[in-house]
N, C-alpha and C positions, 0 to 999 in steps of 0.2 A: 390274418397274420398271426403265426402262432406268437406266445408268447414268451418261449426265449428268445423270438428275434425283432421283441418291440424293442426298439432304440426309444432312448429318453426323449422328450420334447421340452421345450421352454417356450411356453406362454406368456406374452409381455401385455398388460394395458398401461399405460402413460395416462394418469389422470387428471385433467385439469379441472377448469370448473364449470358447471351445470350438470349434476350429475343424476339427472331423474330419471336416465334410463341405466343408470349404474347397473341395480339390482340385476334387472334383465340381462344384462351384459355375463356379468357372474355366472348366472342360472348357465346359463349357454355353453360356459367354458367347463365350469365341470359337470355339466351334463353328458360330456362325450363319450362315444362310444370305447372310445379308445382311453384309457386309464393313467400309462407312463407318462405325468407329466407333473410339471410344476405349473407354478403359475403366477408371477409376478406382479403385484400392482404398485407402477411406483408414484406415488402422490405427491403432486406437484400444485396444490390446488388448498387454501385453509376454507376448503369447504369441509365444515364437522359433520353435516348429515351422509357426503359421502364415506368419509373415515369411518363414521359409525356403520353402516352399511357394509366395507371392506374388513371392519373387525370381526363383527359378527360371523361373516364365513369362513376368516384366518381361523376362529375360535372352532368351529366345525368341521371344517377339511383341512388335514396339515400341509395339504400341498398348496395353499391359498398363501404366499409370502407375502407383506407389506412392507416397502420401504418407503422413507420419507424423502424428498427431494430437497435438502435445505437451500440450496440457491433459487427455489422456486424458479425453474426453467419452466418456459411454455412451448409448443409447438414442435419446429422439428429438433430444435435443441433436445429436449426431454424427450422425446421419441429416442433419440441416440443415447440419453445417458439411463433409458430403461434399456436398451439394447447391453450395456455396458453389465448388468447384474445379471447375467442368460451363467446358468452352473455351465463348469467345467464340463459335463460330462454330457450335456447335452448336445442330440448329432442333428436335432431343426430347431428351429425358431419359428414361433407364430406370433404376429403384434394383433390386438383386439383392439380398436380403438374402444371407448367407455361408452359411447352411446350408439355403438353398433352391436352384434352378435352373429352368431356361427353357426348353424346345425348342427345337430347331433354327431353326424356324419363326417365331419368337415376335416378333423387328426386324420381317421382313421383311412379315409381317403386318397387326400394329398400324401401322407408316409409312407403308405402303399404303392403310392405310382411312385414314388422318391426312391424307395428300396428296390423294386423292380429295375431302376435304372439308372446307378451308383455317378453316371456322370451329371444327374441332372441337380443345379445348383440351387434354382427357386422355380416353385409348382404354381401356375395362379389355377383359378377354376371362375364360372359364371357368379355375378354376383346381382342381387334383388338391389336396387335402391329408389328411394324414395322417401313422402311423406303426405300423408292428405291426400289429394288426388292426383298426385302424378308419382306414377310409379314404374322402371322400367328395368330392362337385365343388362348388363354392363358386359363386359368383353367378350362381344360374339366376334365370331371370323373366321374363326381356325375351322375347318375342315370334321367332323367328325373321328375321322378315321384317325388322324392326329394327334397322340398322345405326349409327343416328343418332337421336339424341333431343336435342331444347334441354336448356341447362343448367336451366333453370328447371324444366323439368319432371319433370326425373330428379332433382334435389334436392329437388321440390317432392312427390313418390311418398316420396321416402325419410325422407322428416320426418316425413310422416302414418304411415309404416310398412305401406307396400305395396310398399316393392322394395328389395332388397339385392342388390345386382350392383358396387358400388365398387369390393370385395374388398380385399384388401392391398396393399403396394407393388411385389412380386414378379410383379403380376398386371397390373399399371396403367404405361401412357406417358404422361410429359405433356411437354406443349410450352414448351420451354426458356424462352421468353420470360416465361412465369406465374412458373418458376421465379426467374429473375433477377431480376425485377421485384419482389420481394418480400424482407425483412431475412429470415424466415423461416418456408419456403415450409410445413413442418408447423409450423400455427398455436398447438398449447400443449404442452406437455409429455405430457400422457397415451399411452399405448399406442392411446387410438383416433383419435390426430391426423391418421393417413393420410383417416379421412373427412371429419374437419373440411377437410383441406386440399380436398379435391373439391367441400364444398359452399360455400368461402371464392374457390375459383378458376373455381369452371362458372357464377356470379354473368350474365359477359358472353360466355360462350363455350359448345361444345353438347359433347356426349357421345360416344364413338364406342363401338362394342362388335364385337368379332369375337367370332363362334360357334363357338369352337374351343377345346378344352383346350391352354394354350400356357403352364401354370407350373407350377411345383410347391413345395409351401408344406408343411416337415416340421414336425412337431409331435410333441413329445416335454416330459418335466417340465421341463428345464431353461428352456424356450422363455418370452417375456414374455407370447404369446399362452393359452401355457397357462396362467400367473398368472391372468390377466384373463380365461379363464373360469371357475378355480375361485373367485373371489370376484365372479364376476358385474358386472364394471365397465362391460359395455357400455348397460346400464341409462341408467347414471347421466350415460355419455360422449351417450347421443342425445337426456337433459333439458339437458345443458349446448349441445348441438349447437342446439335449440329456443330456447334463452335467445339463444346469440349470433347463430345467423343466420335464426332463424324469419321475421323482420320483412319479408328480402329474399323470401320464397317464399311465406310462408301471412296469410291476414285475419290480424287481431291475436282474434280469435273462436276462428281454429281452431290459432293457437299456442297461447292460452288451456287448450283442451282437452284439444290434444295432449300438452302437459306436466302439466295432469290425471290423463290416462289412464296416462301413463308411471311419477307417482309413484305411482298404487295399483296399477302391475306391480311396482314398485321394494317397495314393502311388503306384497306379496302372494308375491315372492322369499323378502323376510326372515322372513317370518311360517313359511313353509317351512322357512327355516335352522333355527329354532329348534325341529325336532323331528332335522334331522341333525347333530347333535353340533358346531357349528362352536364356534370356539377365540376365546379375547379379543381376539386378533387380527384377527380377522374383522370381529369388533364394531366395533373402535375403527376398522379403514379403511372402513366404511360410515357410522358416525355424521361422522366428517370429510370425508368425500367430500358427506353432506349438507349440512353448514355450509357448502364450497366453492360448493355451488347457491344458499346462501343461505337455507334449510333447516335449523330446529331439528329432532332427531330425535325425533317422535312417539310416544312411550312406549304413550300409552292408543290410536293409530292400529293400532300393533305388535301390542298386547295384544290387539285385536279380532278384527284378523286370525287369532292364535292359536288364539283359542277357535272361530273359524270354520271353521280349518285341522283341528281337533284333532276337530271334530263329523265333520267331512267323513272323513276317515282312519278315524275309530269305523263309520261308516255302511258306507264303502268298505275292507274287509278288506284286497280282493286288490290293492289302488294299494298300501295299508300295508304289506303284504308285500313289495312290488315298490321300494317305495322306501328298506326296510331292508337289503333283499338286494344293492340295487345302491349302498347308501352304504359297506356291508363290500367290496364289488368294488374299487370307490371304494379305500377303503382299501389295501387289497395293491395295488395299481396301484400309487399312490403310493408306498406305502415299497419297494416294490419298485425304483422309479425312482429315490428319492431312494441305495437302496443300490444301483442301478449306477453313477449318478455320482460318488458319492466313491469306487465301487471304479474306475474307469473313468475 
């Protein structure tokens, strides 16, 4: 891309607190190969080793901005109100969460396939994640040949549940303007708002996708990602995703369905829960996450399911096996994590 025709970017990280892969983070962003940018970190977090850390490269690179967040917003709140400080002048936005990072490549890339294709509104690309020993790449699907898909259609695959390539926000460009243009641009509070927001803003604009591993998303206990898969919330985020923006993409037949078929995965999960030891807590954020859909929780639905689950396990030894052995695995993971964080 020559460069009278790099457009600006704006770089957002939303800072909160545990910030030991910060530096890393940094290293990443202005490491790129691509130059035109700013770079936003807005500190939401009275962590001073990360501030110290974020001054230090303010003081180095001018494009390194730091703002302070005085309401102390966590999660997707502050994710929108770093959204909220993107310059005028900037034609993409890129969000880094703080304890992820980007390649080299990762601008220079996504802005390329953006300019090449003026209707495309947010670019995702492959993404690395992981930590310790499990590691894998995130939004495979797409076709190779595939560089561009309408918004309709890539929202309209992801409803019915034939494509997940959105990925997180580490992984994804979007176009400054969707951002501005909206009070705010992650549309509810959940941990899965970053999809909502793709299937809220690709409405009138197309898709872009580079075939390239160009992020990296760590996951560890402390992480909100890893919350929301131990109580399984993605579930519930893509019956709510159905209810608000089914209308724009599917008949009113195959939202129908869809959110059919969603609720007896949602109680075919829980029915599961209830042979791996899950805690009150569990309970109580699933039956209010139903009521939130608008959903009494189905006692004798639940119970059905149990006794179906419970045949099935009888019949099938070596799954039983497999699922006791790996809810104790389970376990030590866990308290293991939970005891390096407080030692740590």
């Amino acid at each position: 891309m020559k460069n009278k025709h790099r457009p600006f970017v704006s770089v957002v990280t939303p800072l909160g607190d545990g910030g030991e892969f910060f530096r890393e983070c940094i290293e990443s962003v202005i490491s790129q190969t691509y130059n035109d940018f700013e770079y936003i970190i807005l500190s939401n977090s009275a962590d001073e080793d990360s501030l110290r850390v974020a001054d230090e490269y303010s003081r180095r690179d001018n494009r390194v901005k730091i703002y302070k967040n005085k309401d102390m917003q966590q999660g997707i709140a502050g994710y929108n109100k770093a959204f909220e400080l993107i310059s005028e002048k900037s034609k993409y936005c890129k969000m880094v969460l703080g304890e992820d990072w980007i390649y080299p490549e990762c601008l220079e890339k996504m802005v390329g396939l953006a300019e090449e294709n003026p209707n495309v509104g947010i670019v995702g690309a492959y993404q690395l994640s992981g930590g310790r020993d499990i590691w894998y790449v995130r939004n495979l699907g797409l076709p190779y040949s595939k560089t561009v898909i309408s918004g309709r259609d890539i929202c309209r695959s992801y409803l019915l549940g034939t494509q997940r390539v959105f990925g997180n926000p580490t992984s994804v460009l979007y176009r400054s303007d969707l951002v501005r243009n909206t009070e705010a641009f992650f549309p509810n509070p959940t941990q899965e708002a970053d999809i909502s927001a793709c299937l809220k803003h690709l409405r009138y604009a197309d898709f872009g996708f580079v075939h390239q591993v160009l992020a990296y998303e760590r996951i560890h206990y402390r992480r909100a990602t890893t919350s929301s898969l131990e109580f399984n919330a993605y579930v519930s985020a893509e019956i709510s995703d159905c209810q608000e923006y089914g209308d724009w993409y599917l008949t009113r037949r195959e939202r129908e369905e869809r959110i059919g078929e969603l609720l007896d995965q949602y109680y075919s999960y829980l029915s599961a829960s209830a042979f791996k030891f899950k805690d009150r807590k569990f309970w109580d954020y699933h039956a209010e996450r139903l009521r939130d859909l608008g959903y009494q929780f189905d006692g004798r639905k639940l119970s059905m399911g149990i006794v179906a689950k419970a045949f099935d396990l009888i019949l099938n030894p070596k799954e039983t096996f497999q699922m006791l052995s790996g809810r104790i695995r389970l376990h030590y993971m866990l308290r293991g994590a939970r005891a390096t964080s407080k030692g740590g």
